[in-house]
C-alpha positions as CSV (number, residue, x, y, z in Angstrom):
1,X,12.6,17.7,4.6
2,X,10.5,19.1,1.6
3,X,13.1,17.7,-0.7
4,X,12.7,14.1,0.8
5,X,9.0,14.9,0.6
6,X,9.4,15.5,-3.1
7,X,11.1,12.4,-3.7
8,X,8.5,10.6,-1.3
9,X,5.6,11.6,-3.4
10,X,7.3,11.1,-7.2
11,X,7.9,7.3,-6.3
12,X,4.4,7.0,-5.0
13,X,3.4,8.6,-8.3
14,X,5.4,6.0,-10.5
15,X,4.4,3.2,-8.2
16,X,0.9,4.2,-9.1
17,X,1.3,4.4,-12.3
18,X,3.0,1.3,-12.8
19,X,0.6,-0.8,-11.0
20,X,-2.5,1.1,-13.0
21,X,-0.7,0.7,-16.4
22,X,-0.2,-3.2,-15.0
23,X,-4.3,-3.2,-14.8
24,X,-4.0,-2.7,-18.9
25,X,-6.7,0.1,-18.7
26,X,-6.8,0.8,-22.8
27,X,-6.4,-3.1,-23.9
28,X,-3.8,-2.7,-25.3
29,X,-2.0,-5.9,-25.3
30,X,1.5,-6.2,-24.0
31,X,3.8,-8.2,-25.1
32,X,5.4,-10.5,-21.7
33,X,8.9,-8.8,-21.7
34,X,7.3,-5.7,-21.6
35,X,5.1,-6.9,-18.8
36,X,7.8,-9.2,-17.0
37,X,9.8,-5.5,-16.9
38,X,6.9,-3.4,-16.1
39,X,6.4,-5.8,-13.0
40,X,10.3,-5.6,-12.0
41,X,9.7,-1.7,-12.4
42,X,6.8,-2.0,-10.0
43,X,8.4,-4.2,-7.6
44,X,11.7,-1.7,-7.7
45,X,9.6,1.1,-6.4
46,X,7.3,-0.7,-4.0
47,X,10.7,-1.0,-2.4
48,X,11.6,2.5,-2.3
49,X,8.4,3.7,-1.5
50,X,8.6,1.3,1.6
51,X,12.4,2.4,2.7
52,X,10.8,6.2,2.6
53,X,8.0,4.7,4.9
54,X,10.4,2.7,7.3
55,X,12.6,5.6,7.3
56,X,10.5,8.6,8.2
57,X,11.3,9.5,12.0
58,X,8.7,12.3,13.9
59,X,10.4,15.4,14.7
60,X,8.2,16.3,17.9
61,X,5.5,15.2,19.3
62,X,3.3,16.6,17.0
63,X,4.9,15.5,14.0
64,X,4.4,11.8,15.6
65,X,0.7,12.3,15.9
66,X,0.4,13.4,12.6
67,X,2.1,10.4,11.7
68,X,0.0,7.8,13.8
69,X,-3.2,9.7,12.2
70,X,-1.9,8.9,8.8
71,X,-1.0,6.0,9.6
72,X,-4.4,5.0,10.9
73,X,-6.5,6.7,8.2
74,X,-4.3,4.8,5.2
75,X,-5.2,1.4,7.3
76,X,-8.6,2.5,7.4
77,X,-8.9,3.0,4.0
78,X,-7.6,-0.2,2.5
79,X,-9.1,-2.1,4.7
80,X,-12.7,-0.3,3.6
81,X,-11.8,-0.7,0.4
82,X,-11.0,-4.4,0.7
83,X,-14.6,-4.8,2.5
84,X,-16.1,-2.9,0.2
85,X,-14.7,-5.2,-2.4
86,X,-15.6,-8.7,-0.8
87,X,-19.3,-7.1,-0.1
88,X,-19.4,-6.4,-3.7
89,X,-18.0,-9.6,-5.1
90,X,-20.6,-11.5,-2.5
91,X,-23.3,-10.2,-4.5
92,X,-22.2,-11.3,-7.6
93,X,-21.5,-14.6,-6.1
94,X,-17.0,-14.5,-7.1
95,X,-15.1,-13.8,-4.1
96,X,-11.8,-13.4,-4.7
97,X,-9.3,-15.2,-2.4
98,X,-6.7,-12.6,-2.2
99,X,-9.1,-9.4,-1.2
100,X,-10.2,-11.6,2.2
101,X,-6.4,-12.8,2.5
102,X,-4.8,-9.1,2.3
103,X,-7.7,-8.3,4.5
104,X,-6.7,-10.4,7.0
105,X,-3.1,-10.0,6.7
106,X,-3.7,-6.4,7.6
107,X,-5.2,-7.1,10.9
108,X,-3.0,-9.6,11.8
109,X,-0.2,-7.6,11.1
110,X,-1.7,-4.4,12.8
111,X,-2.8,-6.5,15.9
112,X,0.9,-8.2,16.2
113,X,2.6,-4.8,15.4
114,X,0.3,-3.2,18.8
115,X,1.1,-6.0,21.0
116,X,5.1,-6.1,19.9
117,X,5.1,-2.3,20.7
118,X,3.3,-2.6,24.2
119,X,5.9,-5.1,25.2
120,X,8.7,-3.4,23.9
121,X,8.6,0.1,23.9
């Protein structure tokens, strides 16, 4: 278990880091293979961060709520974030497509993944 954890957390840590580093935080320019790789990189762990995800299987009860909490709080969080993103680009009149689109992705998926589940389980 804490050895899966470990693994868990060090992908989320280069996934993170890739997608920052992707942001070009220093300007410094880079040139497109670099990029094109750094993107293959990114895409390479976003996969095995979500196989960790998909994976993971609650032990007890307990362990499953703490699961559904987590689950609900990381939800929570992007979708504030998101809002908080739309509000801000509202006020300077440049509303990017692609924050209301993940937005609304999100509910759509967690409002089909909730009905799927009360027919099915």
């Amino acid at each position: 278990m804490a050895n899966n954890a470990v693994r868990e957390i060090g992908v989320a840590v280069v996934l993170i880091g890739l997608f920052v580093a992707l942001l070009n935080p220093f300007d410094i320019l880079m040139p497109t293979m670099l990029h094109i790789i750094m993107l293959a990189l990114a895409i390479a762990a976003f996969g095995a961060y979500a196989i960790f995800v998909m994976r993971e299987k609650a032990a007890d009860e307990r362990d499953g709520i703490h699961r559904m909490h987590s689950g609900r709080v990381a939800f929570l969080t992007g979708a504030g974030a998101l809002v908080a993103g739309i509000i801000y680009q509202s006020y300077v009149d440049q509303i990017d497509v692609w924050l209301v689109f993940v937005l609304v992705v999100m509910v759509i998926a967690k409002i089909g993944t909730h009905f799927y589940n009360d027919r099915n389980y």
